[in-house]
C-alpha positions as CSV (number, residue, x, y, z in Angstrom):
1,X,172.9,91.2,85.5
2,X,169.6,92.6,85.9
3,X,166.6,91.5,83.9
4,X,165.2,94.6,82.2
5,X,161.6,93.1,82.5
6,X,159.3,95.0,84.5
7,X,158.0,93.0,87.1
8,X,154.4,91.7,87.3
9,X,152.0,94.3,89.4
10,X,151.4,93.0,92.9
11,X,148.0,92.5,93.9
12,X,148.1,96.0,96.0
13,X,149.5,97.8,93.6
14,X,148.5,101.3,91.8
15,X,148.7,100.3,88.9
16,X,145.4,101.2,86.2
17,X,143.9,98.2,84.9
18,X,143.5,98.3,81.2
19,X,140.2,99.1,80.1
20,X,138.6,97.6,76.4
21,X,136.2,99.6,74.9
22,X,133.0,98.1,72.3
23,X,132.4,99.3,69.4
24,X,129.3,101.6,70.8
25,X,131.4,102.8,73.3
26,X,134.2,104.3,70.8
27,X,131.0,105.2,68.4
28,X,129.9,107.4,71.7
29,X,134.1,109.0,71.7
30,X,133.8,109.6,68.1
31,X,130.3,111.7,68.1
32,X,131.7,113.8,70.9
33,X,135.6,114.2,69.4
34,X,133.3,115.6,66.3
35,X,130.9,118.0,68.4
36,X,134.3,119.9,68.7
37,X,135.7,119.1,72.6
38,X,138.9,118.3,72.5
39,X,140.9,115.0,73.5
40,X,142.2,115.7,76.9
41,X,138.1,116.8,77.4
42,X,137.1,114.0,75.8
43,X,139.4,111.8,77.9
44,X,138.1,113.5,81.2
45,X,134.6,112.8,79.9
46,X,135.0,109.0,79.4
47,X,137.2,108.3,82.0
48,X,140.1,107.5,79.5
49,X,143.8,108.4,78.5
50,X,144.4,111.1,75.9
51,X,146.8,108.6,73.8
52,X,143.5,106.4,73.8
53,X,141.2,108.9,72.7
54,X,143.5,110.0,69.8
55,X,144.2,106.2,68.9
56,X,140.3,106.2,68.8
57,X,140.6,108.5,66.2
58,X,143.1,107.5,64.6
59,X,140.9,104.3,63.5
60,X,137.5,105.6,63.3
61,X,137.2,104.3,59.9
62,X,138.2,101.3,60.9
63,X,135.2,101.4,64.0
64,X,132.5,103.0,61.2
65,X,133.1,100.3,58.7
66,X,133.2,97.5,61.4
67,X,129.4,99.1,62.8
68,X,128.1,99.3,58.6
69,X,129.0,96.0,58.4
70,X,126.1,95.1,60.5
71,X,128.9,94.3,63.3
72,X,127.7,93.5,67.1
73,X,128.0,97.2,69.0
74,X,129.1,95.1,72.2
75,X,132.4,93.5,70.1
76,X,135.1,95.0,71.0
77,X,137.5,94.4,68.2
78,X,137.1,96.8,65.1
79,X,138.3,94.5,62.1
80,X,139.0,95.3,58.3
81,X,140.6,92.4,57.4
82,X,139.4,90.5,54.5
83,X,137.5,87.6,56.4
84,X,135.7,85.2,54.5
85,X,132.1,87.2,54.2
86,X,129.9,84.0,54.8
87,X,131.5,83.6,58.1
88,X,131.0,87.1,59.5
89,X,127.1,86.8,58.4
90,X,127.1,83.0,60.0
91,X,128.7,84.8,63.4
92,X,126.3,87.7,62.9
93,X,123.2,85.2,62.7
94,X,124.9,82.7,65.2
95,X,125.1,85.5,67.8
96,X,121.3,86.3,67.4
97,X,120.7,82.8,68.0
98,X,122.3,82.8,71.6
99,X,120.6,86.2,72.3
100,X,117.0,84.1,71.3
101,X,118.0,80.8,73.9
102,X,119.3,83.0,76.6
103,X,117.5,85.8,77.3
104,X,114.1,84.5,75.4
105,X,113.9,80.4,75.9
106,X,115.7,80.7,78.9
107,X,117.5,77.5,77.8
108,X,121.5,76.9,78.5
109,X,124.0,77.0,75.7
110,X,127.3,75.3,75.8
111,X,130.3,75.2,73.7
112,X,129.6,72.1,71.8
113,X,125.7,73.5,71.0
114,X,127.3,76.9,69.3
115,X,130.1,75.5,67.7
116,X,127.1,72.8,65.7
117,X,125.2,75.5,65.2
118,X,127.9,77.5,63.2
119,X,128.3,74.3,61.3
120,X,124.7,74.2,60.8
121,X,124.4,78.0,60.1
122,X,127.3,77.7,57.7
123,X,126.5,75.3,55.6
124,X,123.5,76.6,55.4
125,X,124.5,79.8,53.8
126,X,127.3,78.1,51.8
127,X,124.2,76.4,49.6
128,X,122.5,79.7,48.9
129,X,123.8,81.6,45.4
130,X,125.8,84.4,46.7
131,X,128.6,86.4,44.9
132,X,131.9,85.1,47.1
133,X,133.0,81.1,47.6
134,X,132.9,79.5,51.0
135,X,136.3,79.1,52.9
136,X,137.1,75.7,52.6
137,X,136.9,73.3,55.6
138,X,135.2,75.7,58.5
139,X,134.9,72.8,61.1
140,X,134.5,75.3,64.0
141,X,137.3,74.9,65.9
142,X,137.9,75.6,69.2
143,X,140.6,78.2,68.7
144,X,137.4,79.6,66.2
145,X,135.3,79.7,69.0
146,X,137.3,81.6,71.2
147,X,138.1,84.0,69.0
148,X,134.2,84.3,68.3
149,X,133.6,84.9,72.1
150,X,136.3,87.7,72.3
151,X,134.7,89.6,68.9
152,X,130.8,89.5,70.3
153,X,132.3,89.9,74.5
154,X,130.2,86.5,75.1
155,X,130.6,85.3,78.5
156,X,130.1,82.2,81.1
157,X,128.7,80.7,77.8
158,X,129.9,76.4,78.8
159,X,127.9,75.5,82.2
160,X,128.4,72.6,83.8
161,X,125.9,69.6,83.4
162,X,123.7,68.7,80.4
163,X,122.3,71.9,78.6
164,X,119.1,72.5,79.3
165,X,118.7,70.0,82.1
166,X,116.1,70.3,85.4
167,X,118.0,71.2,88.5
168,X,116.3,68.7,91.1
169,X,118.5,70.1,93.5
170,X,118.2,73.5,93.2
171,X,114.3,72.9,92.9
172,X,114.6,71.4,96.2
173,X,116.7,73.8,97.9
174,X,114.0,76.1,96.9
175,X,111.1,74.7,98.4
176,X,112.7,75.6,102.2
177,X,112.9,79.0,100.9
178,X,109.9,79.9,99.3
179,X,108.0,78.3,102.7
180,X,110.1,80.3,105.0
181,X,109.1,83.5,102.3
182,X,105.3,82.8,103.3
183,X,105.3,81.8,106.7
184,X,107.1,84.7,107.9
185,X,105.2,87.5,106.1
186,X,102.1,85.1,106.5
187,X,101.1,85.6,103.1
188,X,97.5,84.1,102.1
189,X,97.0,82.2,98.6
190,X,95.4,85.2,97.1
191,X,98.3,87.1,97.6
192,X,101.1,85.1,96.0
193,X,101.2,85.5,91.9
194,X,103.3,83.6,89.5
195,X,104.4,85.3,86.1
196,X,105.7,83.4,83.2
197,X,105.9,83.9,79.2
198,X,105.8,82.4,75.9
199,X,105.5,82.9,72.5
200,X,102.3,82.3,70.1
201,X,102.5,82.1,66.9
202,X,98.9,83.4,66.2
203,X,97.7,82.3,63.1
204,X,99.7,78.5,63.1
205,X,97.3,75.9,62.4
206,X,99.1,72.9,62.0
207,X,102.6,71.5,60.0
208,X,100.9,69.0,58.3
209,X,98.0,70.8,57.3
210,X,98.1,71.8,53.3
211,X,97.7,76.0,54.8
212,X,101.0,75.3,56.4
213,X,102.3,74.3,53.0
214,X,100.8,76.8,50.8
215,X,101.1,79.6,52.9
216,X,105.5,79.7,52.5
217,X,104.6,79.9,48.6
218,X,103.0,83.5,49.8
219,X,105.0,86.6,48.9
220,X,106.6,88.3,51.3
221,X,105.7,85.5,53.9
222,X,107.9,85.2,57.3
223,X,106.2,83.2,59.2
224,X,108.2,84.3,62.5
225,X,106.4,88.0,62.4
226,X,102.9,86.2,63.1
227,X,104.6,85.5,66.7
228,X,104.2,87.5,69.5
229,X,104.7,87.2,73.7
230,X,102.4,86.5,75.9
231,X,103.4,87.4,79.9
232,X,100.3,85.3,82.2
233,X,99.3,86.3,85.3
234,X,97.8,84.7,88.5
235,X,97.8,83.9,91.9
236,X,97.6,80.7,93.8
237,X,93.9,80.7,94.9
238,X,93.2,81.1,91.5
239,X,90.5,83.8,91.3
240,X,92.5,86.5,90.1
241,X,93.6,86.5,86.4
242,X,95.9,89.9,85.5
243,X,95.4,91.4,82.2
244,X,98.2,89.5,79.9
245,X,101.0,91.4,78.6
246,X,101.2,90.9,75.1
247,X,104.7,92.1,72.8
248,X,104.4,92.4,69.5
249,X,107.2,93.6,66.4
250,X,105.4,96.6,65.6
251,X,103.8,99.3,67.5
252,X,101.1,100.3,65.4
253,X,99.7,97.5,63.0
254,X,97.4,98.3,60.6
255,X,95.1,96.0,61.7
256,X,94.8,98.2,65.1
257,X,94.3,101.3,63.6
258,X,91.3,103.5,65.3
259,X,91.7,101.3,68.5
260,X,92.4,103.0,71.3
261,X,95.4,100.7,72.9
262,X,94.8,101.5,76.8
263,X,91.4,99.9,76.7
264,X,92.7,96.7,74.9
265,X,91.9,93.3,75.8
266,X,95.9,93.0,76.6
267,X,98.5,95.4,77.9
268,X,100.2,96.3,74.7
269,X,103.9,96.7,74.0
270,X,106.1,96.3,71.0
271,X,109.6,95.5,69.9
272,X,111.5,94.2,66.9
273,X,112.0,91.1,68.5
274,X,108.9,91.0,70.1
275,X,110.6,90.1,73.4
276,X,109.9,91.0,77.1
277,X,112.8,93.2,77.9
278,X,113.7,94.6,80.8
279,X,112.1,97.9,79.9
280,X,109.2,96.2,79.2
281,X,108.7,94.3,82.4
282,X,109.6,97.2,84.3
283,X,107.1,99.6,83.1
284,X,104.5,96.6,83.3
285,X,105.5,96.3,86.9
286,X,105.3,99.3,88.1
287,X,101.9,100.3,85.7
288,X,99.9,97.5,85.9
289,X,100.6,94.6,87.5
290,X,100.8,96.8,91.3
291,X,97.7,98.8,90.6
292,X,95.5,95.6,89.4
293,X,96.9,93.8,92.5
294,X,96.0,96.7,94.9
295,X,92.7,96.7,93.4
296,X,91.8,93.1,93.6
297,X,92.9,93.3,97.4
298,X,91.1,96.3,98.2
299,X,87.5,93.9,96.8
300,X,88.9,90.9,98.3
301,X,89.4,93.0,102.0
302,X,93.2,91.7,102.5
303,X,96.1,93.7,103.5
304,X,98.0,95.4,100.1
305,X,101.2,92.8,100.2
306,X,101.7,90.4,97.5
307,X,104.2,88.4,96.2
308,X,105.2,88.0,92.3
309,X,107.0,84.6,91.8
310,X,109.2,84.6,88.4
311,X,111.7,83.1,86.5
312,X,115.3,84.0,85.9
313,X,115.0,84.7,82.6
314,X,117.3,87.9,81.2
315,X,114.2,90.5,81.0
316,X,113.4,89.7,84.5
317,X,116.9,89.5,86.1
318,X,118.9,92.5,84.6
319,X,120.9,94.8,86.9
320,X,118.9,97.9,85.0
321,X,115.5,96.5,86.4
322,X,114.2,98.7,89.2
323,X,111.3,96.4,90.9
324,X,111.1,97.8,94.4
325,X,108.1,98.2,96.0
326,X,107.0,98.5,99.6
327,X,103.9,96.2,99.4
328,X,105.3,93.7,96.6
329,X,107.8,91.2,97.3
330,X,109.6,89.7,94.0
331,X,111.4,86.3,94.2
332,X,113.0,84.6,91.8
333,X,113.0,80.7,91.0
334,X,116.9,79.3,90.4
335,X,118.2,78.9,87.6
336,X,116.5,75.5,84.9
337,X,113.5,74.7,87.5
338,X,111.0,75.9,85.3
339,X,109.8,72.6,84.2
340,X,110.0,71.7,87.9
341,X,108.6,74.2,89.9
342,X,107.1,77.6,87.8
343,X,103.5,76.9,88.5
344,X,102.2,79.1,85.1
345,X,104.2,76.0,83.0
346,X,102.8,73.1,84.7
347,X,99.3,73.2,82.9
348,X,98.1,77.1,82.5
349,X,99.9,78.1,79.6
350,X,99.0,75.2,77.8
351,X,95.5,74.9,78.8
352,X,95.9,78.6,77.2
353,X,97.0,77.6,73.9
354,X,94.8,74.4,73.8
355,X,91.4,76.8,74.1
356,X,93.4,79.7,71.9
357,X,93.6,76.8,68.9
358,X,90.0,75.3,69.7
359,X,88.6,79.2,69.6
360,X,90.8,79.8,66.0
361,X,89.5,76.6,64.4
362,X,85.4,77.3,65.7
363,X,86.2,81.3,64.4
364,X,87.4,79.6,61.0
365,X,84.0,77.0,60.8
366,X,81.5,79.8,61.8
367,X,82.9,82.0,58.8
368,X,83.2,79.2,55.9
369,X,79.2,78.8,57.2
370,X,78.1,82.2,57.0
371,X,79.9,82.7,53.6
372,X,79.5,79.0,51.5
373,X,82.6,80.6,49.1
374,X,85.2,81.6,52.1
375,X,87.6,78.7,52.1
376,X,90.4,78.2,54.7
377,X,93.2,79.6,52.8
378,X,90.5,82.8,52.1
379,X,90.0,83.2,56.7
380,X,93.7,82.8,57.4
381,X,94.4,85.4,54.9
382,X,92.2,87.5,56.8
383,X,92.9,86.4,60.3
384,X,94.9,89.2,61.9
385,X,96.1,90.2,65.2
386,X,93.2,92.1,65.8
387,X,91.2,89.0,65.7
388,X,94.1,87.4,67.7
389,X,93.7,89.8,70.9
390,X,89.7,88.5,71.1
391,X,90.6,84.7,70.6
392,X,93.3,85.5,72.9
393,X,90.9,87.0,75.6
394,X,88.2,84.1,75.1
395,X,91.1,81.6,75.5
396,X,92.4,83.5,79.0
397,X,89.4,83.8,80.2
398,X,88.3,80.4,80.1
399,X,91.5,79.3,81.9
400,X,89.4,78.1,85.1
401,X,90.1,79.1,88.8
402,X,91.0,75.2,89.5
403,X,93.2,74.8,86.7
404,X,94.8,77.8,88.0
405,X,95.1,76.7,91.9
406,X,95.7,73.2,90.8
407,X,99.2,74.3,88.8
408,X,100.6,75.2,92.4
409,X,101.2,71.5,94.0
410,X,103.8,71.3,93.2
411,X,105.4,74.5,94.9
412,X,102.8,74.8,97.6
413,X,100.5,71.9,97.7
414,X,99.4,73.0,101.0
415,X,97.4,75.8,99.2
416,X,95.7,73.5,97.1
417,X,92.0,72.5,97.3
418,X,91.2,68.7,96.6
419,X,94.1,68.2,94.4
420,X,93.5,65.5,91.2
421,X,96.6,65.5,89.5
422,X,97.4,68.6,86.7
423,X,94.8,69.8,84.9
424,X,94.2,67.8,81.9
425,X,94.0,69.1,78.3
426,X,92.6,66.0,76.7
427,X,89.1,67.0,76.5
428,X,90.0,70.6,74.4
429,X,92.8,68.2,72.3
430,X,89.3,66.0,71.3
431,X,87.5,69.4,70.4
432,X,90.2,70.8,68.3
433,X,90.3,67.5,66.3
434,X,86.3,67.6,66.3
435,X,87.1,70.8,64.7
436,X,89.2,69.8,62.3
437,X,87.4,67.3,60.7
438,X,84.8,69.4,60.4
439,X,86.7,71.7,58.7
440,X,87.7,69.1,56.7
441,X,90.4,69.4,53.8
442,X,93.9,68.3,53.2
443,X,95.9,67.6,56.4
444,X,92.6,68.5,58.3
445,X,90.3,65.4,58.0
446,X,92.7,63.2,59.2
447,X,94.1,65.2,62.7
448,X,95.2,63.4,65.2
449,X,95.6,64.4,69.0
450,X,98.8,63.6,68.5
451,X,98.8,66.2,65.6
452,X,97.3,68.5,67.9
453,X,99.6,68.4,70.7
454,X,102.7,69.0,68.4
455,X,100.6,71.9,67.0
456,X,100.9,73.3,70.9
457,X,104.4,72.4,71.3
458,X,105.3,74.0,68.0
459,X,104.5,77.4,69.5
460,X,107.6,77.5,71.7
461,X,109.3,75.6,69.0
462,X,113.3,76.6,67.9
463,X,113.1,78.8,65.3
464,X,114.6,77.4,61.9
465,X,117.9,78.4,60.4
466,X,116.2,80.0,57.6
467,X,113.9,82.2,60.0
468,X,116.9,83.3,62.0
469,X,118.8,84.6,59.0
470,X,115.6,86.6,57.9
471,X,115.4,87.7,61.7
472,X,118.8,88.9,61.8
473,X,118.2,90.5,58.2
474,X,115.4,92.4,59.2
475,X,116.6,93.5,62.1
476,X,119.6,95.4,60.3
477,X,117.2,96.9,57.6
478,X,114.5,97.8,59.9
479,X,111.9,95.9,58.0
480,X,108.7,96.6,59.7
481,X,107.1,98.9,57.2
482,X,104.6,96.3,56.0
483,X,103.5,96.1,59.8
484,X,103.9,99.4,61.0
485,X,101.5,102.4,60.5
486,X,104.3,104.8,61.9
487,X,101.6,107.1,63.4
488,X,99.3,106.1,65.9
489,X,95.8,107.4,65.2
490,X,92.6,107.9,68.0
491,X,89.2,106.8,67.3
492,X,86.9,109.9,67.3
493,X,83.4,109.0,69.1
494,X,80.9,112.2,68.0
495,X,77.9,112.5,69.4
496,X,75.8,112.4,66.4
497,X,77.8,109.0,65.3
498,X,76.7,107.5,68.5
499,X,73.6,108.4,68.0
500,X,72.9,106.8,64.8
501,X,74.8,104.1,66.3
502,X,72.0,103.5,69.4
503,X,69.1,103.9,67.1
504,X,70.0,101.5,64.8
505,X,70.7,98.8,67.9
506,X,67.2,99.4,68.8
507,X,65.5,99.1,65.2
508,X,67.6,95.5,65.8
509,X,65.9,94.7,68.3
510,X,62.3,95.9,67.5
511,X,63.2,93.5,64.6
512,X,63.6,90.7,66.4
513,X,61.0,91.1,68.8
514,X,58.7,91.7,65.4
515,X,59.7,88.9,63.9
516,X,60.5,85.8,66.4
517,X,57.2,83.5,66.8
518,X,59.0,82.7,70.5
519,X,58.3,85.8,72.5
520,X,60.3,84.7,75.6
521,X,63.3,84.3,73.2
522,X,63.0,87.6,71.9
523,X,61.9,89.3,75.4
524,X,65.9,87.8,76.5
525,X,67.4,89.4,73.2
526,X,66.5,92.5,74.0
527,X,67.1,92.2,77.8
528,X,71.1,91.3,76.7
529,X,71.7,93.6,74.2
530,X,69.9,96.9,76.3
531,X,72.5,95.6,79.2
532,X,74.9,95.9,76.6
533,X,74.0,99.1,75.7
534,X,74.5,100.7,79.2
535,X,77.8,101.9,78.5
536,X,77.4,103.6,75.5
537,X,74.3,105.4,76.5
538,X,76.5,106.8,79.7
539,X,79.1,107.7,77.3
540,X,76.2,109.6,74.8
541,X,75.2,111.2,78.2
542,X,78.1,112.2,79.6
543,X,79.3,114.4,75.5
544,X,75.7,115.4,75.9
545,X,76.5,117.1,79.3
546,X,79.5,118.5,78.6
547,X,78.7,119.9,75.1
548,X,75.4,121.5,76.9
549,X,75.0,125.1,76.2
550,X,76.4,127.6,78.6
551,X,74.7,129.3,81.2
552,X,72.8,132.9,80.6
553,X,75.2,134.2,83.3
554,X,77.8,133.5,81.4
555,X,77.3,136.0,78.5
556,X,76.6,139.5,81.5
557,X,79.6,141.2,81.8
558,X,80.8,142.8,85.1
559,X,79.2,145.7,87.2
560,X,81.1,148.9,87.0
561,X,80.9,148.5,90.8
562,X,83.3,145.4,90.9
563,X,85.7,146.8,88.0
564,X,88.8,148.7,89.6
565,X,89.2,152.2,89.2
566,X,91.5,153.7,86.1
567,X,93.7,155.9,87.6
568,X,93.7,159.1,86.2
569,X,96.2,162.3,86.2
570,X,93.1,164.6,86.3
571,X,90.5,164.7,89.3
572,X,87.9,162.1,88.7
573,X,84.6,162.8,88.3
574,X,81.8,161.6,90.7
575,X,80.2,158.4,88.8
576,X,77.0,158.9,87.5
577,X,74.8,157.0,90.0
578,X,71.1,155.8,88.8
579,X,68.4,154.8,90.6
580,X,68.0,150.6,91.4
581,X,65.9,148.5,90.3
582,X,62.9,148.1,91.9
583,X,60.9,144.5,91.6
584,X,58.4,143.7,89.0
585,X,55.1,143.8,90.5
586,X,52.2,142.2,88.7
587,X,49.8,144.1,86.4
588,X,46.5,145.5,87.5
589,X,43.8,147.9,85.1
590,X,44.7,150.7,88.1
591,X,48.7,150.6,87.9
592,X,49.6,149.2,84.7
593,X,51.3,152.3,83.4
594,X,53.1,152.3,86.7
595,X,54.2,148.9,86.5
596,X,55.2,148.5,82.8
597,X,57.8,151.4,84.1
598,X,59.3,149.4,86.6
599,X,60.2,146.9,84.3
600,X,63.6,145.9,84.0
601,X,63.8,145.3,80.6
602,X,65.6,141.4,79.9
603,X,69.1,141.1,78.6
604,X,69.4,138.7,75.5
605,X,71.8,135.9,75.2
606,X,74.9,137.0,73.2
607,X,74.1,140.6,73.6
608,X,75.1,143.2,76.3
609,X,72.5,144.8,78.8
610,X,71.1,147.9,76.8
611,X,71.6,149.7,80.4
612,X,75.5,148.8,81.1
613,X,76.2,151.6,78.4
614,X,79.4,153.5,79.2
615,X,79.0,156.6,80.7
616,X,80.9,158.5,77.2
């Protein structure tokens, strides 16, 4: 007797494999089935069966509740069922948290980490008051977590070896590779660039410290929307520092309205997450970092070919990225050598943050002494991320050229000059902590170094559990209305306002030069601040020039001679022809008659030439 079992498809067979659709995907089949095509159309459209678009529709309710319910779009299972509602918000929250270590801390995540931190997530929402009782006993098993894979499509998620861990191997490998890289396209140290990121939190001055305290008490206070990402730039020889690429959550803060955001200290972009996505890295490819490059070559005298070293991280990596260029090479580090081998993270990014907090605390000591009743709660409230793009310039640009060419032993030490081990931030540690003291006040008059340096480490810190819930709560609600203007507005420059502007720079310094018993002090105030004035006064002359008044030629109309004849049914009539001009001769007693009659008299500005009257 026959088995009335279809047999298994061989390998070579026709057979269609079946396809699974997420939950944006059928969103996409549902806006077209109600745009009024059809469902065979609508199945030729999407590639799909017709039984599959009408099952589609069959459960769009199902699909539209699953998306209001703040569901992931790339699940692909659309479910009703009554699931306990804490646990859909902890998977919500838990899946934002893999997004953040993947694709933004480029850090591994294994099956034992997620299934803690939806323990850790869980009971963390159990304790807050809500309206609906916790399931009883959620120990996040593994049948759990595989059913949480196939809801949010997670893949390759357990990697072999200890999450998180340097691969020496790799690293090694890589070395061979990247000196095969230069030595065949003979690339020179000023043509090889590193780019790596990390995140600032640009108003944190310390956990211990009594602001750090006080400020969670605030209204409205989250501290994770004072962080932003900070892309750094430079090349092996160290003399060429590329303007930083700086993400932030909104577009248009308040803070930055009337700036004009192409001349920035930073190459602005924005996000909810404030991450570097793909996008983003693109568009900064292609739009700054190659011109910049092809400008500092052109100065420099080299050949336009460069090479931009980065890491693997999700932004930089995705199949969507389009990074060709014919005079830029991009290679990529493998996978967890960061720590071992990204030149930007051996000493350059911190050295950034150490001068970024030594600039914050000296901006926060010159203020308290200009105004004796600002305290320190009174200048962080104030601090904003305005403020933050100039500390973050002064803090860039006094990364030095050697701490920059040093950061490269490790890759290619052969590129290195006098090499004395890493650069060493112990000397801007001591001036913080100088600072802070000074300062003075709870959590401040005692600071450590050690204090300091987990005040640097904290920036790349984890984010909490309770920070990942708001997060994932504002990024459902699109809460960026206390950040975002909306509407982007330029700063208008008149001519009259830069005027006033000028005049009053130099009643400064005829001031100063007044009133300073030092006369060679004064003589060099006035010798910085008219060198700083350039600019402007080329600006002033350049919306003088071009809001000049218009030449006298301008107002003459044209000669009947140069105007095209009217065609005309009737013969035309032979133009009335009158004598020229003859030249104005100078008058004497015998001919002055004669000469005021030669006179051609002199059309006004505005008006027409009394003599081009038409001839009716």
């Amino acid at each position: 007797m026959s088995s009335k079992r279809s047999a298994p498809p061989t390998p070579g067979s026709s057979e269609k494999k079946r396809k699974v659709l997420s939950l944006a995907e059928k969103m996409d089949v549902l806006a077209v089935i109600d745009s009024g095509l059809g469902w065979s159309a609508t199945g030729k459209k999407f590639g799909l069966h017709e039984a599959t678009v009408r099952t589609i529709w069959k459960t769009r309710e199902k699909i539209r509740q699953s998306v209001r319910e703040s569901a992931d779009v790339s699940s692909k299972v659309a479910s009703v069922s009554r699931r306990d509602p804490l646990l859909e918000k902890m998977e919500n929250i838990l899946n934002r948290w893999i997004s953040e270590q993947v694709d933004q801390r480029k850090s591994n995540v294994d099956g034992v980490a997620i299934r803690e931190k939806a323990r850790s997530i869980y009971d963390h929402l159990a304790e807050e008051p809500s309206g609906s009782s916790p399931a009883p006993g959620f120990i996040a098993s593994h049948g759990w977590f595989h059913r949480f894979k196939q809801r949010f499509s997670l893949h390759n998620i357990a990697r072999r070896g200890e999450s998180g861990s340097a691969d020496k191997e790799g690293a090694q490998a890589y070395l061979s590779t990247f000196k095969s890289l230069i030595e065949d396209s003979d690339y020179l140290p000023e043509q090889v660039f590193n780019a790596d990121e990390t995140g600032l939190f640009y108003k944190k001055m310390g956990n211990r410290t009594y602001i750090h305290k006080e400020v969670k008490k605030l209204p409205g206070f989250k501290a994770f929307k004072d962080c932003l990402t900070l892309l750094s730039v430079g090349n092996a020889a160290g003399d060429c520092k590329i303007k930083p690429l700086l993400v932030y959550r909104a577009a248009n803060p308040r803070a930055l309205k009337g700036l004009n955001k192409r001349f920035l200290s930073v190459v602005w972009k924005s996000n909810k997450k404030a991450w570097v996505t793909a996008k983003v890295f693109e568009e900064w490819f292609h739009e700054h970092f190659v011109p910049e490059v092809q400008l500092y070559m052109s100065k420099k005298n080299l050949a336009f070919k460069a090479v931009l070293l980065v890491d693997n991280a999700g932004g930089h990596t995705s199949q969507a990225l389009n990074l060709d260029h014919p005079n830029v090479c991009v290679s990529y580090l493998p996978p967890r050598t960061t720590s071992l081998l990204q030149p930007m993270d051996m000493g350059v990014i911190k050295t950034f943050k150490c001068n970024y907090q030594r600039a914050v605390y000296r901006e926060a000591l010159k203020r308290m002494e200009d105004d004796s009743t600002m305290t320190l709660m009174d200048f962080w409230k104030q601090y904003n991320i305005r403020h933050a793009l100039l500390t973050i310039k002064q803090a860039w640009d006094e990364v030095k050229p050697s701490t920059l060419n040093a950061c490269w032993y490790a890759l290619w030490p052969e590129c290195v000059n006098d090499f004395n081990g890493f650069p060493a931030v112990t000397q801007q540690m001591k001036d913080i902590v100088d600072l802070a003291h000074t300062v003075g006040g709870e959590g401040f008059s005692d600071m450590t170094e050690e204090d300091v340096a987990e005040l640097i480490d904290s920036h790349g810190a984890e984010p909490s559990v309770e920070e990942i819930i708001q997060m994932n709560e504002d990024d459902q609600a699109g809460d960026d209305a206390d950040e975002d203007d909306d509407t982007e507005t330029r700063p208008v420059f008149t001519i009259m306002k830069l005027r006033n502007l000028l005049r009053e720079a130099d009643n400064l310094t005829e001031l100063f030069t007044d009133q300073d018993p030092i006369q060679e002090r004064s003589i060099k105030f006035k010798r910085v601040v008219d060198e700083g004035l350039i600019p402007y006064k080329e600006t002033l002359r350049s919306m003088e020039a071009s809001a000049c008044q218009k030449p006298i030629t301008a107002f003459f109309k044209p000669s009947p001679a140069s105007t095209p004849a009217k065609k005309h049914s009737t013969p035309a009539t032979p133009p009335v022809t009158t004598p020229a001009r003859q030249p104005v001769t100078p008058a004497t007693p015998d001919n002055t008659t004669s000469s005021m009659s030669s006179v051609s008299p002199i059309p006004l500005c505005g008006f027409d030439d009394p003599d081009d009257t038409d001839s009716e």
